[in-house]
C-alpha positions in Angstrom: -21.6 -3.7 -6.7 -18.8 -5.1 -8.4 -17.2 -7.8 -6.0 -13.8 -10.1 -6.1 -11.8 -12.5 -4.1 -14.4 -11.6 -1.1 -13.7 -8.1 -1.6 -16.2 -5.5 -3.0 -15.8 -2.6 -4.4 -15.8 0.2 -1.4 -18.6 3.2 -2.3 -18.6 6.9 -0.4 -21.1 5.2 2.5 -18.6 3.1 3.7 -16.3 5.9 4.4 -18.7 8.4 5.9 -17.8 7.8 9.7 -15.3 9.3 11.7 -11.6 8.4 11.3 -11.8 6.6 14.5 -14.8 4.5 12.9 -13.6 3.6 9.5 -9.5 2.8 10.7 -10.2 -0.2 12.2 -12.6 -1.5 8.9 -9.8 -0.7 6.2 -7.6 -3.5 7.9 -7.6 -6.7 5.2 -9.1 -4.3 2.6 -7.0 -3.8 -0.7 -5.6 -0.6 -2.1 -5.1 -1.6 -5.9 -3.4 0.9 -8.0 -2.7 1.0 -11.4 0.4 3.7 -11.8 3.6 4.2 -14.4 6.3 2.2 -14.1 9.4 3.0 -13.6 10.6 1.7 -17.2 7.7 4.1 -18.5 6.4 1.1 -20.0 2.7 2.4 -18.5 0.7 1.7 -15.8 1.3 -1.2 -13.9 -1.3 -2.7 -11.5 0.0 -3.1 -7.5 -2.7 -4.4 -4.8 -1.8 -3.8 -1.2 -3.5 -5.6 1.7 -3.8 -3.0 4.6 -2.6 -4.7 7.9 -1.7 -1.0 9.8 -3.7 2.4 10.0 -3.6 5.4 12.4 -6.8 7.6 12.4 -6.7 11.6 12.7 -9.6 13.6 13.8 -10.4 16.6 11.7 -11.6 20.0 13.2 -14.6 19.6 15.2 -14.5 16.0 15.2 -15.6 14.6 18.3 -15.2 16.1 22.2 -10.8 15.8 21.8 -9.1 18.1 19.8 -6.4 15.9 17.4 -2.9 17.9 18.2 -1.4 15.1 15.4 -3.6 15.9 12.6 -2.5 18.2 9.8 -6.1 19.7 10.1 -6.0 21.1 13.5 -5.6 24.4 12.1 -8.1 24.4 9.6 -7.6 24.3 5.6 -4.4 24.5 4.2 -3.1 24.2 0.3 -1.7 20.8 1.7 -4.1 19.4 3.1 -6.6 20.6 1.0 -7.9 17.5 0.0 -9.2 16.5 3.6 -11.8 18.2 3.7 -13.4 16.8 0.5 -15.2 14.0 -0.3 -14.9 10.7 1.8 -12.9 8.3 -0.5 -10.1 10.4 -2.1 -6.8 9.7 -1.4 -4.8 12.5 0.9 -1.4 11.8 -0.7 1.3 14.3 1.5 4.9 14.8 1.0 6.6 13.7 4.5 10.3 14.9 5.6 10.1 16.5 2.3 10.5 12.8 0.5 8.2 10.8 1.1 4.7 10.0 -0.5 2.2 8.5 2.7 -1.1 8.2 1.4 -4.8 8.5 3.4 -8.0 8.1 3.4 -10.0 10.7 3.2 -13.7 9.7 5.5 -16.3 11.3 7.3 -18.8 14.0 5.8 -17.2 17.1 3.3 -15.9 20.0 5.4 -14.7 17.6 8.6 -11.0 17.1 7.4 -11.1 13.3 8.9 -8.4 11.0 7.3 -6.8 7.5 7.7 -3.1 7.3 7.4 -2.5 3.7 5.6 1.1 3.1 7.7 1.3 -0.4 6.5 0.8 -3.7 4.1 1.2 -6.3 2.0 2.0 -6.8 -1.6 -0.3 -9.2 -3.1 -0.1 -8.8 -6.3 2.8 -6.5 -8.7 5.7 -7.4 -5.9 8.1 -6.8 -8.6 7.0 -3.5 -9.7 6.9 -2.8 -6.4 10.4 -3.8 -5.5 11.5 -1.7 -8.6 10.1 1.7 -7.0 11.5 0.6 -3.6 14.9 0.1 -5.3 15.2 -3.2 -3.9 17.2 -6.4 -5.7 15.6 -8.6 -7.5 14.6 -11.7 -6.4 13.0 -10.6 -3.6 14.4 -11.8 -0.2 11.4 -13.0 2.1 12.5 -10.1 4.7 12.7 -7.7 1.1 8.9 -8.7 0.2 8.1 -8.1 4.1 9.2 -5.0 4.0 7.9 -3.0 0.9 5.2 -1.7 2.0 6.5 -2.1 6.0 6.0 2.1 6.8 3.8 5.1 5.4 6.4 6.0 3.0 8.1 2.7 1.6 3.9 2.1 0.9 3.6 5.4 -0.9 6.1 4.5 -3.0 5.3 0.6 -3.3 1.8 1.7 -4.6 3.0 4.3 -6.9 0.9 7.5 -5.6 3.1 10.5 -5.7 2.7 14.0 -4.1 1.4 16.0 -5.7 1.1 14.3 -8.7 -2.0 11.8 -7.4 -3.4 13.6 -4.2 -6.9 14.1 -4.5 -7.0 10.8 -7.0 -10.6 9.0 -5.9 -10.4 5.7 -5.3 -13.9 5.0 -5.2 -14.7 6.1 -8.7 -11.1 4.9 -10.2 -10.6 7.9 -12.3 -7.3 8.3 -13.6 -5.2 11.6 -12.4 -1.7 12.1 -13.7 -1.4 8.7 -15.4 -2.6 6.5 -12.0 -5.8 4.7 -10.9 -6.4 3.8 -7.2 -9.4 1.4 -6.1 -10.3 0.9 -2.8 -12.0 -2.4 -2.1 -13.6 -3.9 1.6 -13.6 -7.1 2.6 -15.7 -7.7 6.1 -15.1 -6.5 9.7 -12.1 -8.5 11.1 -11.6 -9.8 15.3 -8.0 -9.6 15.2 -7.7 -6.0 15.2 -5.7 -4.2 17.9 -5.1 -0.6 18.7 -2.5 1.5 20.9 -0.9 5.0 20.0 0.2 5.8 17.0 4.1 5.8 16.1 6.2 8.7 16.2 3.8 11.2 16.9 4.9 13.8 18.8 4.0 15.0 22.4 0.4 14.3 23.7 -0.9 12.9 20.3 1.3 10.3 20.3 0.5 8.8 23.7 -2.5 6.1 24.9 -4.3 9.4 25.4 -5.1 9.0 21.3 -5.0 5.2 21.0 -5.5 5.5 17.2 -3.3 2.9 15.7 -5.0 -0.2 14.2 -3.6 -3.3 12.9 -4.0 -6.9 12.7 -2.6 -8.9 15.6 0.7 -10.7 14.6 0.9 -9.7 11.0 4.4 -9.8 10.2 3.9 -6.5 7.9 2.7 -4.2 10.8 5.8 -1.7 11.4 7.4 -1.1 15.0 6.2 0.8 17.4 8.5 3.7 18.1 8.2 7.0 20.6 7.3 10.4 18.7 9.5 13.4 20.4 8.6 14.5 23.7 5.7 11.6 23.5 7.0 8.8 26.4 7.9 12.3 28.7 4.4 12.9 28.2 3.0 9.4 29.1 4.8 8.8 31.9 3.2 12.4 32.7 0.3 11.7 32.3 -0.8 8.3 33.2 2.4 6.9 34.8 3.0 4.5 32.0 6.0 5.1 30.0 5.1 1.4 27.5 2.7 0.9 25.1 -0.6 -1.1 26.2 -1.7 -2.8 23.1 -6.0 -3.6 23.2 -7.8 -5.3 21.3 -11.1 -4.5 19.4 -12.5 -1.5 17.7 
């Protein structure tokens, strides 16, 4: 198994657990992509470290239904690709501009995916910046922020929908131009977890504490309220804040 910097090259296995399960394990693993520039020059090669994840739960997945996942209703045309193989790359169009990419785990047929919500450029920051549309040289608050939010990360990396959903990034095979590689580094203890962000109602609240990231990483995105979701809390448990934990 090919390995690098620490890292080694992630395989099908790894990604065979639940949403829930894997999340918390992508965190300090790289998504390296090799995708056209904007110059049309050719691929270009852009390696994000993953500091910020939210899981969602498939259909049938565990004893709570997910009301934030796009496969509570079963199989779509969009989300097609969930309910494939563990280590493809769900790549969705959000507010109708956006690129935000997932995982794809758990076993064919569950719809389980891992929304990658935030990172850091390691390596390509420029090419980066270009598809961000940010000046050159980078600002340390401009490098922060590339790939600070599911869709400045989509389009940091260089997946497009639907140009690259489905692409496997556990085989590398090029679709539409792009590569995508996912590679693992080991289990981290800095890892802490509350409710995702802006998810709305009930899904968005400590009832689905499904948000993982590393503690104090300045590239984690802020926490905000999904519509209706604080109402909800305050509901439900009485608590209208988030409760960061830590652990898995």
């Amino acid at each position: 198994m090919p390995q690098q910097d620490g890292l080694r090259r992630a395989v099908r296995a790894d990604l065979s657990g639940s949403a829930v399960e894997v999340a918390p394990l992508l965190l300090g693993a790289e998504l390296r992509t090799f995708a056209p520039a904007t110059d049309e020059r050719g691929p270009v090669e852009v390696r994000l470290r993953i500091t910020e994840v939210e899981a969602y739960h498939g259909q049938g997945t565990g004893e709570i239904a997910d009301p934030g996942s796009h496969a509570r209703m079963g199989r779509t045309p969009r989300n097609a690709t969930m309910w494939g193989e563990p280590g493809h790359l769900y790549v969705y169009l959000s507010h109708g501009i956006h690129s935000c990419v997932n995982v794809v785990c758990g076993p064919i047929g569950q719809g389980d995916g891992v929304l990658l919500r935030a990172g850091e450029i390691v390596i390509g920051a420029d090419a980066a910046a270009r598809r961000r549309g940010a000046t050159l040289p980078l600002s340390r608050i401009a490098r922060r922020d590339l790939a600070r939010g599911p869709g400045r990360l989509g389009r940091a990396v260089g997946l497009r929908h639907p140009l690259h959903d489905g692409i496997d990034a556990i085989t590398g095979e090029e679709r539409h131009g792009a590569r995508a590689e996912l590679w693992l580094g080991e289990p981290r203890d800095d890892v802490v977890r509350g409710p995702r962000v802006g998810v709305a109602g009930v899904a968005g609240t400590a009832a689905f504490p499904w948000r993982f990231w590393i503690d104090a990483d300045p590239t984690v995105s802020p926490f905000r309220w999904g519509r209706g979701a604080q109402a909800e809390s305050l509901h439900t448990t009485g608590v209208g804040n988030m409760i960061p934990t830590r652990g898995r």
